[in-house]
PyMOL Python script that loads the backbone (N, CA, C, O; Angstrom):
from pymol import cmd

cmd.read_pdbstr("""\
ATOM      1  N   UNK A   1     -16.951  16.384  16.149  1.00  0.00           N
ATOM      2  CA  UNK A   1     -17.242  16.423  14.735  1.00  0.00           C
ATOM      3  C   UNK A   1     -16.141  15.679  13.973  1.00  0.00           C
ATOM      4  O   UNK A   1     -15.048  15.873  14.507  1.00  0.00           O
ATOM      5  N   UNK A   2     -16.079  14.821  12.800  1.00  0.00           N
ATOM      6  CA  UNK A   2     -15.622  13.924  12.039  1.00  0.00           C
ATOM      7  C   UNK A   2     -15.075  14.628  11.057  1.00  0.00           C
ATOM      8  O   UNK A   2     -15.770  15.049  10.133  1.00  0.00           O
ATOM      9  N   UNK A   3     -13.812  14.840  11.125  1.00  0.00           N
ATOM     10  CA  UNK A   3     -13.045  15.612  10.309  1.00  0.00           C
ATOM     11  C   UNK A   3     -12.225  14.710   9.142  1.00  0.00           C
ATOM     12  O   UNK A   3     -11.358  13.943   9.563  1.00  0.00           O
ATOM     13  N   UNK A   4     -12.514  14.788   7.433  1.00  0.00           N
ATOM     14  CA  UNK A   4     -12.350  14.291   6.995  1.00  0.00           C
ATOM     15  C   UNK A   4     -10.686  14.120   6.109  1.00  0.00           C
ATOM     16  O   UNK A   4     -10.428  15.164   5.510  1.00  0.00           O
ATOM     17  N   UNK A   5     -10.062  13.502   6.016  1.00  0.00           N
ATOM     18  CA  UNK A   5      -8.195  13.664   5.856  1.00  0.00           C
ATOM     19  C   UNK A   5      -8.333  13.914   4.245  1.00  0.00           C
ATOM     20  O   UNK A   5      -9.086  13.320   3.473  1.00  0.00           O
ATOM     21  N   UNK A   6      -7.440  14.910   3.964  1.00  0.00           N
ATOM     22  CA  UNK A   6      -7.017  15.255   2.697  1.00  0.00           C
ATOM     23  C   UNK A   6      -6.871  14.507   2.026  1.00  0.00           C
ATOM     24  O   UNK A   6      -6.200  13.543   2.393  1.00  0.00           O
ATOM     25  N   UNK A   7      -7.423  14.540   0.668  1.00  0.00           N
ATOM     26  CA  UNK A   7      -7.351  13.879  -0.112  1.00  0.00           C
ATOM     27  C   UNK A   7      -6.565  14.018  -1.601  1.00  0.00           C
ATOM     28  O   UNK A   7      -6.842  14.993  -2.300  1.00  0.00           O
ATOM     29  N   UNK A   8      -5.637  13.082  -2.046  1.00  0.00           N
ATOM     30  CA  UNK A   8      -6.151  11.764  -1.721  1.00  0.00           C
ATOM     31  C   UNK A   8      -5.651  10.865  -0.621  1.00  0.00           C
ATOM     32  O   UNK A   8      -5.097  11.713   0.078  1.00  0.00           O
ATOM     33  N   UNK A   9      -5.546  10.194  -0.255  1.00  0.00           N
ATOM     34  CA  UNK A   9      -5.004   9.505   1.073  1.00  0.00           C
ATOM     35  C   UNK A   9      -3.982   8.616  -0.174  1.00  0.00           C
ATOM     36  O   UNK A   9      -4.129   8.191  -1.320  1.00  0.00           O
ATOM     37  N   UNK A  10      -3.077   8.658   0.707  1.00  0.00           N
ATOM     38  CA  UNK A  10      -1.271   8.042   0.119  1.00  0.00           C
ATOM     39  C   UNK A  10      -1.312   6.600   0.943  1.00  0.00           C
ATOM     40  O   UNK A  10      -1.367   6.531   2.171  1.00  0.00           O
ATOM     41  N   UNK A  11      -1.271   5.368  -0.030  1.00  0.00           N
ATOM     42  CA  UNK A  11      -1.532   4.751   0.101  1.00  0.00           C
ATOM     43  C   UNK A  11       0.395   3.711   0.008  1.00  0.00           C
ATOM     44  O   UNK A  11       0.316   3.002  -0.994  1.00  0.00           O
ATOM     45  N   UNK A  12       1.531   3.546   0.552  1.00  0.00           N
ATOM     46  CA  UNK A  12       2.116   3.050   0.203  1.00  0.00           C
ATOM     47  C   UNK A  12       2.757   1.619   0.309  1.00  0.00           C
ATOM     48  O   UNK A  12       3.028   1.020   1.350  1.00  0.00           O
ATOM     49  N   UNK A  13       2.965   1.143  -1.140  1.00  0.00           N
ATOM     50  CA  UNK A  13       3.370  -0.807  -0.970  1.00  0.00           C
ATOM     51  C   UNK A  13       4.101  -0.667  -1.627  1.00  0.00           C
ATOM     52  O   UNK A  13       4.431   0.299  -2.316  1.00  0.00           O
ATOM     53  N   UNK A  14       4.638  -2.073  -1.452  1.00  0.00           N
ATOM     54  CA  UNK A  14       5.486  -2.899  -2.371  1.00  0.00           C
ATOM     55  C   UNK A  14       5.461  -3.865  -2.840  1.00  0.00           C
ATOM     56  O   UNK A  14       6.388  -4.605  -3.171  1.00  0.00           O
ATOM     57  N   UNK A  15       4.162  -4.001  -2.946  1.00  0.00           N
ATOM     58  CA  UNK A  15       3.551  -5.555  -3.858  1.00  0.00           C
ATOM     59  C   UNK A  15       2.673  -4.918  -5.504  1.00  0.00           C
ATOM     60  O   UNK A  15       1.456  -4.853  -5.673  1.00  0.00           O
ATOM     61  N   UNK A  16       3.839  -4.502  -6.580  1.00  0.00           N
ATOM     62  CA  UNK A  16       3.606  -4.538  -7.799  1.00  0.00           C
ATOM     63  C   UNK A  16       2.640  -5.052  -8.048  1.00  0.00           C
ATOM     64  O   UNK A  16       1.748  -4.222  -8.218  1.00  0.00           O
ATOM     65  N   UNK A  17       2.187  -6.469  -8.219  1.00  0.00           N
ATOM     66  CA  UNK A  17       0.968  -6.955  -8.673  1.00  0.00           C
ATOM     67  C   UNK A  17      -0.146  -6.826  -7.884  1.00  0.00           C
ATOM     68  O   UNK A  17      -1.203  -7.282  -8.322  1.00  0.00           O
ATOM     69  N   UNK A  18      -0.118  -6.177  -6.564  1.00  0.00           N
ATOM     70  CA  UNK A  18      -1.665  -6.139  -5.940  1.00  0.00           C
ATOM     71  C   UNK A  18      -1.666  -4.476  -6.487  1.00  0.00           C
ATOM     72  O   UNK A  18      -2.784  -3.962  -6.540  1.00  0.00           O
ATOM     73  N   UNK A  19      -0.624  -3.715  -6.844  1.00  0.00           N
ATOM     74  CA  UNK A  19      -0.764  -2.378  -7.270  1.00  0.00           C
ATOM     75  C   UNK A  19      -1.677  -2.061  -8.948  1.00  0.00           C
ATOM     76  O   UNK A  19      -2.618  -1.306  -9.194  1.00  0.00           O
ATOM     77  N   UNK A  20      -1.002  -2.879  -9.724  1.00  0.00           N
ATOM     78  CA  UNK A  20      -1.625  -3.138 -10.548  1.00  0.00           C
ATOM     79  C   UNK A  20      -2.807  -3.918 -11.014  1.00  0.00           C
ATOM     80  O   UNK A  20      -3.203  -3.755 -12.168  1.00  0.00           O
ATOM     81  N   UNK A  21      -3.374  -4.713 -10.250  1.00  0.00           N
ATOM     82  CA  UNK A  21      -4.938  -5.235  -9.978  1.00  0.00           C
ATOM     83  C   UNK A  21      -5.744  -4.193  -9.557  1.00  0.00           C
ATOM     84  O   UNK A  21      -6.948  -4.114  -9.799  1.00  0.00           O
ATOM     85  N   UNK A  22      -4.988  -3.269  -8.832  1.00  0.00           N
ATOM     86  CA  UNK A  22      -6.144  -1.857  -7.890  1.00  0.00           C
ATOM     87  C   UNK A  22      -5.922  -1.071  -9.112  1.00  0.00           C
ATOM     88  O   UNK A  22      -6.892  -0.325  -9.240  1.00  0.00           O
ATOM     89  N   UNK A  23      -5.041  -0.895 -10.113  1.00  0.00           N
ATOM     90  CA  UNK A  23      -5.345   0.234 -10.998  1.00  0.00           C
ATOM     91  C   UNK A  23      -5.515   0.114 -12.461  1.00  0.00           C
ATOM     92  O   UNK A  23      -5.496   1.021 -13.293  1.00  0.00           O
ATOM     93  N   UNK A  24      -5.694  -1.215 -12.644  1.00  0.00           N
ATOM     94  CA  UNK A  24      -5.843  -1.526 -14.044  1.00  0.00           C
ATOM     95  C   UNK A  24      -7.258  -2.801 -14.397  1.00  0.00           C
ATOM     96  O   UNK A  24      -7.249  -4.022 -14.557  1.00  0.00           O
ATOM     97  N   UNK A  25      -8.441  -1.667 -14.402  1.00  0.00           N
ATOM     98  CA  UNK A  25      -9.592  -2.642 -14.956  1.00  0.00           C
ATOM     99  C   UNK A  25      -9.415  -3.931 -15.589  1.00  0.00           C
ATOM    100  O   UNK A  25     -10.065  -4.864 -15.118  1.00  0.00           O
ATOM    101  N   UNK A  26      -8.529  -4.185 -16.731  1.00  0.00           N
ATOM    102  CA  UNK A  26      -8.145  -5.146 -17.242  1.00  0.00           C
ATOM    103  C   UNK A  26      -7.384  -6.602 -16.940  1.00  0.00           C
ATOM    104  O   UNK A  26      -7.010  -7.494 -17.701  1.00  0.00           O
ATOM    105  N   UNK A  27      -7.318  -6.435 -15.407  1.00  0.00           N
ATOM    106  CA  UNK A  27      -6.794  -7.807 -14.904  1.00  0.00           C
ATOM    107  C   UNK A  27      -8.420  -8.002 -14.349  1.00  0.00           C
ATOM    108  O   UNK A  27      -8.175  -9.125 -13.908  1.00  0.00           O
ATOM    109  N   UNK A  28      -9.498  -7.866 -14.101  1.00  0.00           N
ATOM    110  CA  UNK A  28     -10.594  -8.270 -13.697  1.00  0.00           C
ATOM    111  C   UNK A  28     -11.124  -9.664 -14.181  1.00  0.00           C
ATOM    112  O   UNK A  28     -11.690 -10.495 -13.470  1.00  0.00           O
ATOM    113  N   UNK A  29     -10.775  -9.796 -15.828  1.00  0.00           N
ATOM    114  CA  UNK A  29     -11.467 -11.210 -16.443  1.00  0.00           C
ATOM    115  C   UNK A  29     -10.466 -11.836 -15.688  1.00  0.00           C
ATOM    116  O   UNK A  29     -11.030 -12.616 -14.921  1.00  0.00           O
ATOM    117  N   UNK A  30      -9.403 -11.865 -15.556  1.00  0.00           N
ATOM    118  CA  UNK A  30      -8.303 -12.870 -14.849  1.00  0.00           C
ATOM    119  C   UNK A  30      -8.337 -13.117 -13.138  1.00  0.00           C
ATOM    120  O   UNK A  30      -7.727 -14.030 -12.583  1.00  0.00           O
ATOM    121  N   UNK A  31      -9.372 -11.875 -12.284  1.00  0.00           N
ATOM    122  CA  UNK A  31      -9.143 -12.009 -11.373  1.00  0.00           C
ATOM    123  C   UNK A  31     -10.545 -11.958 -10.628  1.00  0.00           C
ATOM    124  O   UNK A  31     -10.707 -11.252  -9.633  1.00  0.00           O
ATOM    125  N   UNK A  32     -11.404 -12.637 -11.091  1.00  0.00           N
ATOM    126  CA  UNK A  32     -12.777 -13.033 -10.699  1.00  0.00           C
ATOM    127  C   UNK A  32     -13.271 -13.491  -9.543  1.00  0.00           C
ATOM    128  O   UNK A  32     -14.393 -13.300  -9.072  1.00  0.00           O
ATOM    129  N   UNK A  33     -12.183 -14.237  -9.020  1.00  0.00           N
ATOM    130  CA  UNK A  33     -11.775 -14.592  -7.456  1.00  0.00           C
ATOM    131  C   UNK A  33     -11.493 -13.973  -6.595  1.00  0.00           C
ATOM    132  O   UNK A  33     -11.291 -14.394  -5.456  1.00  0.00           O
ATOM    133  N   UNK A  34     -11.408 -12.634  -7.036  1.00  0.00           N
ATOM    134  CA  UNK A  34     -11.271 -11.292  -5.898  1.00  0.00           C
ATOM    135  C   UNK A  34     -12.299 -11.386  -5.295  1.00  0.00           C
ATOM    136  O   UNK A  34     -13.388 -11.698  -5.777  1.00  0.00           O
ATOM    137  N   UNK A  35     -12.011 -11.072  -3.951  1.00  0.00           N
ATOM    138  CA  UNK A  35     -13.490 -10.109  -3.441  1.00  0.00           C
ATOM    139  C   UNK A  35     -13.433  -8.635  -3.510  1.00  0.00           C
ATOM    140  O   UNK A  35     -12.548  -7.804  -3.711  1.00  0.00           O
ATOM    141  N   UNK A  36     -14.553  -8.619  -3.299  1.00  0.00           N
ATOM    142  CA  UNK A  36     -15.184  -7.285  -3.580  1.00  0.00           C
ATOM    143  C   UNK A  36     -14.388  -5.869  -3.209  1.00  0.00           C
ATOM    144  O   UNK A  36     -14.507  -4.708  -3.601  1.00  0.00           O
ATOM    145  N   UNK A  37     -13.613  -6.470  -2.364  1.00  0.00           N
ATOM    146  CA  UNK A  37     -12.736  -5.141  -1.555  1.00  0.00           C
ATOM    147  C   UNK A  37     -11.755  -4.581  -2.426  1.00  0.00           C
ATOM    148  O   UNK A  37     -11.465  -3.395  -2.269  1.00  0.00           O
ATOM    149  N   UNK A  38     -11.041  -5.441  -3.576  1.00  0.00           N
ATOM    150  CA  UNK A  38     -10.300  -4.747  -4.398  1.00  0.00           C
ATOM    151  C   UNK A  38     -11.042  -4.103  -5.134  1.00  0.00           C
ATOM    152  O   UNK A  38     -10.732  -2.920  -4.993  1.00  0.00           O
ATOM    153  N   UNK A  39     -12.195  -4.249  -6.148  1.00  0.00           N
ATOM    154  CA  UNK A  39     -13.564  -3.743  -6.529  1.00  0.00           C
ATOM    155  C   UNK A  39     -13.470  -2.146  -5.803  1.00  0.00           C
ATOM    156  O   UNK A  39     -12.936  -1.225  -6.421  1.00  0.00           O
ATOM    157  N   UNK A  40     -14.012  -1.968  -4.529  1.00  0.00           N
ATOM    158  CA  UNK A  40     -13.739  -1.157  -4.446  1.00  0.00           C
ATOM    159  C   UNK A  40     -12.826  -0.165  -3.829  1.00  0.00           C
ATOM    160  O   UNK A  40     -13.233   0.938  -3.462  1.00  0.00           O
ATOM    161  N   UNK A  41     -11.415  -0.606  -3.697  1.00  0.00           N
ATOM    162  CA  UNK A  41     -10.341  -0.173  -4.072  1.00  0.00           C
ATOM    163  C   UNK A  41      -9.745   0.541  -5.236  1.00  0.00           C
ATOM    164  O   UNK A  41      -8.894   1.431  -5.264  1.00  0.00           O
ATOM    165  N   UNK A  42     -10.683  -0.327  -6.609  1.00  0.00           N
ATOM    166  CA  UNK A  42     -10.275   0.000  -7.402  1.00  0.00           C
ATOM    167  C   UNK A  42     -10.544   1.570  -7.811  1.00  0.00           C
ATOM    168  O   UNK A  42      -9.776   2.506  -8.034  1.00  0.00           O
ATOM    169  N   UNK A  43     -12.375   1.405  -7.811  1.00  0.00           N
ATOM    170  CA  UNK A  43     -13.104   2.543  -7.484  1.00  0.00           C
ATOM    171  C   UNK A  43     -12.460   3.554  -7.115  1.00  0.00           C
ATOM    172  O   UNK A  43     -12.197   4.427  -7.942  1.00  0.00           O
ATOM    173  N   UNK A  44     -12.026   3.678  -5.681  1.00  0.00           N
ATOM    174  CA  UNK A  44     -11.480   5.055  -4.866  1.00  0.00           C
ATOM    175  C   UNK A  44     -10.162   5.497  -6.231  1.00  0.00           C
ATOM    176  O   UNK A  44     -10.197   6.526  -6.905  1.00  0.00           O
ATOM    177  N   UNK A  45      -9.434   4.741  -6.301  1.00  0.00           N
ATOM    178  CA  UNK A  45      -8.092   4.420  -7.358  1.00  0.00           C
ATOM    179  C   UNK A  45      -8.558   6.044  -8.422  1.00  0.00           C
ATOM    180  O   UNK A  45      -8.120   7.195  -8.431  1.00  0.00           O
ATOM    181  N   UNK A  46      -9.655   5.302  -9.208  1.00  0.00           N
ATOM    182  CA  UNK A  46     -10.068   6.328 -10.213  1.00  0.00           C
ATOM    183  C   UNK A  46     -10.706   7.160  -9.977  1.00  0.00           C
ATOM    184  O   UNK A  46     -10.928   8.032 -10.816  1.00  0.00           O
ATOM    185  N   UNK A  47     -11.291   7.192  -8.609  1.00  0.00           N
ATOM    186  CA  UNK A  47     -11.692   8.488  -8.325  1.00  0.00           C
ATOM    187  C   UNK A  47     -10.876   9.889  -8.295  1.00  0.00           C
ATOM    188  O   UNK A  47     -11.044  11.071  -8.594  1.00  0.00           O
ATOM    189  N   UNK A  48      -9.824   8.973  -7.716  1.00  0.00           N
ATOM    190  CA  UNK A  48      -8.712  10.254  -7.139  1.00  0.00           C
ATOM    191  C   UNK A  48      -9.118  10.493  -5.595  1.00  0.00           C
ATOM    192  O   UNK A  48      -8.747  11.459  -4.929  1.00  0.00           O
ATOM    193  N   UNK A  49      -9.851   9.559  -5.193  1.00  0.00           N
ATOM    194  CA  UNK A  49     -10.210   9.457  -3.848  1.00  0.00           C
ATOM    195  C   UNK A  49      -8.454   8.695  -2.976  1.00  0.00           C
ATOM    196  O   UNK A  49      -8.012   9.222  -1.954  1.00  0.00           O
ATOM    197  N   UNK A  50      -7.915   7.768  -3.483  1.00  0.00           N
ATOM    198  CA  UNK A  50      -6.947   6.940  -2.875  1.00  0.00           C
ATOM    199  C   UNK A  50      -5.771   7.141  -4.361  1.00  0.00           C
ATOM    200  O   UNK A  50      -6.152   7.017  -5.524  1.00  0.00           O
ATOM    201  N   UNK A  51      -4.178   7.504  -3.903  1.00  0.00           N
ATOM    202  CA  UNK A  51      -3.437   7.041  -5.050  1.00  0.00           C
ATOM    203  C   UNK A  51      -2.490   6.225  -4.085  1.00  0.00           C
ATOM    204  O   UNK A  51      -2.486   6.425  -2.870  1.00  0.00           O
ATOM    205  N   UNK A  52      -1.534   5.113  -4.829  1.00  0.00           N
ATOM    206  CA  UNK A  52      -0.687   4.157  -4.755  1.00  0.00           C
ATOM    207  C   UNK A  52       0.754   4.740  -4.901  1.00  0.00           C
ATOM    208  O   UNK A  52       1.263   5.161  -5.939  1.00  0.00           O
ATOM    209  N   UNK A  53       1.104   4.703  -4.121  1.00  0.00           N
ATOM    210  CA  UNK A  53       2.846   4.976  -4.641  1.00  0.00           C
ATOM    211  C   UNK A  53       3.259   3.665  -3.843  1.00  0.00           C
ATOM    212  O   UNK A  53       2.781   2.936  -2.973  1.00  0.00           O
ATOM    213  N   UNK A  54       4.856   3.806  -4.914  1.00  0.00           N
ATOM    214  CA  UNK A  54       5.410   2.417  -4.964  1.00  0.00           C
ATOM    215  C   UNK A  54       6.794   2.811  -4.024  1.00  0.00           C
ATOM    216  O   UNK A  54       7.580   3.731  -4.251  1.00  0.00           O
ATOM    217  N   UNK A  55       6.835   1.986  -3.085  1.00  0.00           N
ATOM    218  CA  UNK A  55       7.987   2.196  -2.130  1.00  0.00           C
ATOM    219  C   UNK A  55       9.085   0.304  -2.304  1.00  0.00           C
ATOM    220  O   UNK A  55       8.652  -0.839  -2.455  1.00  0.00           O
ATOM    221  N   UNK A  56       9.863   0.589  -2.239  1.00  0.00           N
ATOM    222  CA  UNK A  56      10.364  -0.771  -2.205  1.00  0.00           C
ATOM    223  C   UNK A  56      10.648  -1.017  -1.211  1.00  0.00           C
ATOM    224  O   UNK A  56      10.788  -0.313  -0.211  1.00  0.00           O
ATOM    225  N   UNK A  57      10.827  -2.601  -1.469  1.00  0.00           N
ATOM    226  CA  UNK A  57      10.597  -3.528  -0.376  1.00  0.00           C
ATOM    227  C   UNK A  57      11.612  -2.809   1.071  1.00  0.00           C
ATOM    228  O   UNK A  57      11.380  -2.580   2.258  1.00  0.00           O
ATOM    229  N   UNK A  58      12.492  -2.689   0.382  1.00  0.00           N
ATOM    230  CA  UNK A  58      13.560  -2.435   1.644  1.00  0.00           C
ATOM    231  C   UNK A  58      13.540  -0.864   2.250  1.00  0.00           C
ATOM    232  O   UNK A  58      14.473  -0.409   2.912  1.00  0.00           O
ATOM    233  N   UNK A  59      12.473  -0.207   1.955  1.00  0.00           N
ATOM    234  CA  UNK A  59      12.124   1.257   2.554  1.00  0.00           C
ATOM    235  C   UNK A  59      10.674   0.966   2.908  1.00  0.00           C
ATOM    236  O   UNK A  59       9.732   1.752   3.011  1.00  0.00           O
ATOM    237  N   UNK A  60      10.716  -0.203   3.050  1.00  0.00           N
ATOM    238  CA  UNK A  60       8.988  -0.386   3.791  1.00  0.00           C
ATOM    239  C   UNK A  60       8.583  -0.165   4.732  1.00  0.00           C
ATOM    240  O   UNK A  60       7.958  -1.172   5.067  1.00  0.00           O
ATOM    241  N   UNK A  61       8.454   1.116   6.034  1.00  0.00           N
ATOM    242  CA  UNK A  61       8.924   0.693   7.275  1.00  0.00           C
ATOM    243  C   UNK A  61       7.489   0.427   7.646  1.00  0.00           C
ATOM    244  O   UNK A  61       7.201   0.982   8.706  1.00  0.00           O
ATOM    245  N   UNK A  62       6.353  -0.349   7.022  1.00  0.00           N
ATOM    246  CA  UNK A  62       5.583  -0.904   8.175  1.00  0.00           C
ATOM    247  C   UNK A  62       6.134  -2.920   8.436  1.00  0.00           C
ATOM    248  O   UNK A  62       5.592  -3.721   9.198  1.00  0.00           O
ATOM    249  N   UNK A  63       7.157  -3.139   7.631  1.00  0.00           N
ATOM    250  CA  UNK A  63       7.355  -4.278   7.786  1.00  0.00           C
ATOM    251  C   UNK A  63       8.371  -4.763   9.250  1.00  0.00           C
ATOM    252  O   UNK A  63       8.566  -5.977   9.181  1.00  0.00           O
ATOM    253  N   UNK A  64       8.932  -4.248  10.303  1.00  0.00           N
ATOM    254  CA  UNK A  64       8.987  -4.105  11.610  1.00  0.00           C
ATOM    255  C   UNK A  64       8.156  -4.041  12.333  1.00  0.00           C
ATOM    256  O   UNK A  64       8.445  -3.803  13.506  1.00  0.00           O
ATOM    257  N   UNK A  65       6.717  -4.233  11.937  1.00  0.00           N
ATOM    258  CA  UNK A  65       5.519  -4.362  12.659  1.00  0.00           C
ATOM    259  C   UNK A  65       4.578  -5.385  12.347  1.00  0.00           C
ATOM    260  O   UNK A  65       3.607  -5.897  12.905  1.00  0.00           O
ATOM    261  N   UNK A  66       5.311  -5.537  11.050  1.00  0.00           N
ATOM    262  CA  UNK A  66       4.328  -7.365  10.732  1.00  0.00           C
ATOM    263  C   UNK A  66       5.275  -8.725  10.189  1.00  0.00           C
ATOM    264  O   UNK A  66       5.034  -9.769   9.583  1.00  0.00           O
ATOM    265  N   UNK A  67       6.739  -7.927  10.901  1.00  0.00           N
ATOM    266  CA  UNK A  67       7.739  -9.471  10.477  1.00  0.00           C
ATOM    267  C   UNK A  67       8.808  -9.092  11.599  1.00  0.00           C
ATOM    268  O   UNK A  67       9.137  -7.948  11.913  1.00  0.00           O
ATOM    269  N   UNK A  68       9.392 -10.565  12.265  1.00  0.00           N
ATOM    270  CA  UNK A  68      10.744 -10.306  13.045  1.00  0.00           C
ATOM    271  C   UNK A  68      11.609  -9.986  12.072  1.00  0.00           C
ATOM    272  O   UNK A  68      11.463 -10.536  10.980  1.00  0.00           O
ATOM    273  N   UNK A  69      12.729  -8.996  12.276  1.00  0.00           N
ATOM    274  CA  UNK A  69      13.875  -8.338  11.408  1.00  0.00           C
ATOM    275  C   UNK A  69      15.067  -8.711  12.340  1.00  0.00           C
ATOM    276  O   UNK A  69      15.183  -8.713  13.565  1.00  0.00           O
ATOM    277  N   UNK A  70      15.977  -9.049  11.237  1.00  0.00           N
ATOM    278  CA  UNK A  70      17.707  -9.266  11.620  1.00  0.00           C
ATOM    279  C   UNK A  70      18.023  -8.231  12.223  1.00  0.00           C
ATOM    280  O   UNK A  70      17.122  -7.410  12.399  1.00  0.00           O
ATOM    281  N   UNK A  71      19.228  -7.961  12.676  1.00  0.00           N
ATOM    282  CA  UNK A  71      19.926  -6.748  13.607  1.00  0.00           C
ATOM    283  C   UNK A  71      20.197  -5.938  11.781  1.00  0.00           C
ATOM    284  O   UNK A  71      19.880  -4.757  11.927  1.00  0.00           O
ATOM    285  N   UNK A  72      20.460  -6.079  10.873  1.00  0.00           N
ATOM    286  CA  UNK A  72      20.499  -5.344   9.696  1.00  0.00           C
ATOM    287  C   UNK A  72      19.091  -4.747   9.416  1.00  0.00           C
ATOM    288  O   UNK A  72      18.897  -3.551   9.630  1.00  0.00           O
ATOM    289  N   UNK A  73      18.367  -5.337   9.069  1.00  0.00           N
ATOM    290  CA  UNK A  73      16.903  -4.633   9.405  1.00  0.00           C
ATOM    291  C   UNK A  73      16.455  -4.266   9.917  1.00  0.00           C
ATOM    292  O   UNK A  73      15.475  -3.649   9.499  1.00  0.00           O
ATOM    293  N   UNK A  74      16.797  -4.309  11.493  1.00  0.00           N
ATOM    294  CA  UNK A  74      16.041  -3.313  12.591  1.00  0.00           C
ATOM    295  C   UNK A  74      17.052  -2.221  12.737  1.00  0.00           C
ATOM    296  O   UNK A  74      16.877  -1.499  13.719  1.00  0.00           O
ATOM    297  N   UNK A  75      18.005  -1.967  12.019  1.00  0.00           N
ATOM    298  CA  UNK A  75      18.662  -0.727  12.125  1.00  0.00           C
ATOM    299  C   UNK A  75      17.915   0.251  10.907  1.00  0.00           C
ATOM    300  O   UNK A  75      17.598   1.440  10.889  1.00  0.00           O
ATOM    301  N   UNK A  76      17.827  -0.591  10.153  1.00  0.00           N
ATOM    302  CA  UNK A  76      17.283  -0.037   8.696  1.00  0.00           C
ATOM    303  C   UNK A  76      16.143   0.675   9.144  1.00  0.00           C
ATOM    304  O   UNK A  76      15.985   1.865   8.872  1.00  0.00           O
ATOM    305  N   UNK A  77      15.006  -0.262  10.094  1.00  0.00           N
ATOM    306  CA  UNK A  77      13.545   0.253  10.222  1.00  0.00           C
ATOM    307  C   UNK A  77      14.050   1.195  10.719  1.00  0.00           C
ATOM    308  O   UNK A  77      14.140   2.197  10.010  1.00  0.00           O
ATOM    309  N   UNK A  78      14.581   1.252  12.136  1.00  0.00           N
ATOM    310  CA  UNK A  78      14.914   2.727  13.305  1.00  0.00           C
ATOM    311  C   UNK A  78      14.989   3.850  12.674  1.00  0.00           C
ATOM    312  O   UNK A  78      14.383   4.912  12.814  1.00  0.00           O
ATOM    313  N   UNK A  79      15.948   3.442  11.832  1.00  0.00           N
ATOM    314  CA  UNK A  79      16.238   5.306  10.418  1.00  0.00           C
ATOM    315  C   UNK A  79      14.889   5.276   9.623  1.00  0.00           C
ATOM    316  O   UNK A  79      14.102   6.211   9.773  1.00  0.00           O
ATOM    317  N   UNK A  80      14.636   4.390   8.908  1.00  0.00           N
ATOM    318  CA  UNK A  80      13.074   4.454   8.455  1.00  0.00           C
ATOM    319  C   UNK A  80      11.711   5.547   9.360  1.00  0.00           C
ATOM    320  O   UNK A  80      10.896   6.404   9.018  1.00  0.00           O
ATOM    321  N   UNK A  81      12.093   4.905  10.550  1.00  0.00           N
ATOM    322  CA  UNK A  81      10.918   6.123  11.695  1.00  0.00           C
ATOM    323  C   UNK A  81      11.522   7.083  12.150  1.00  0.00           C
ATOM    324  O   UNK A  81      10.814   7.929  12.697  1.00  0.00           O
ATOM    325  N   UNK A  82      12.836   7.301  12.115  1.00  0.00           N
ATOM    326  CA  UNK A  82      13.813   8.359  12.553  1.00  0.00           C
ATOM    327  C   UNK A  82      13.662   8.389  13.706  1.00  0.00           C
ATOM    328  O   UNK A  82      13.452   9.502  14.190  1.00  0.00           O
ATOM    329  N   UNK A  83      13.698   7.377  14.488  1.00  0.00           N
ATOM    330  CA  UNK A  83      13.743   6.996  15.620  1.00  0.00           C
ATOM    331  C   UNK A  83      15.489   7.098  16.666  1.00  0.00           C
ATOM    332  O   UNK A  83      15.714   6.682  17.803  1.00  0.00           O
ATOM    333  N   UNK A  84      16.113   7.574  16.012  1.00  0.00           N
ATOM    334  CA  UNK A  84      17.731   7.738  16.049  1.00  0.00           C
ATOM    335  C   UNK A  84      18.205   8.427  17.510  1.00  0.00           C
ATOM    336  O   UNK A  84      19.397   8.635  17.736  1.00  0.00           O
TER     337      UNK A  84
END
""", "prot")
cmd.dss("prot")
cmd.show_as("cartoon", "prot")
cmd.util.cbc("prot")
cmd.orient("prot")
């Protein structure tokens, strides 16, 4: 059976302007060139289905999984997963 995750599901980035395209109707006339997936992104957004929190760049720890990191950054990620 398909057990459904608490909601809302925690959604976290560090890209300010794709944060604010998902939660502010009003970049839409400007961003017409979206596809549809921010659309409904946005949707879940105001549902209270999905919220956004803002993590910065340098407490990002999924970025050790989609960029090579310096020996300063892969110490950073390790404490990030508490991998210690």
């Amino acid at each position: 059976m398909y057990r459904f995750p608490n909601l809302p599901l925690r959604i976290y980035a560090d890209n300010q302007g794709a944060q604010a395209l998902a939660r502010n109707p009003e970049f839409h006339a400007k961003a017409k060139h979206i596809q549809l997936s921010v659309h409904f992104q946005r949707e879940k957004i105001e549902n209270g289905q999905v919220e956004l929190i803002h993590v910065a760049t340098e407490e990002q720890a999924a970025d050790g999984l989609t960029r090579p990191l310096g020996v300063a950054k892969s110490k950073k990620w390790i404490e990030l997963l508490n991998l210690q």
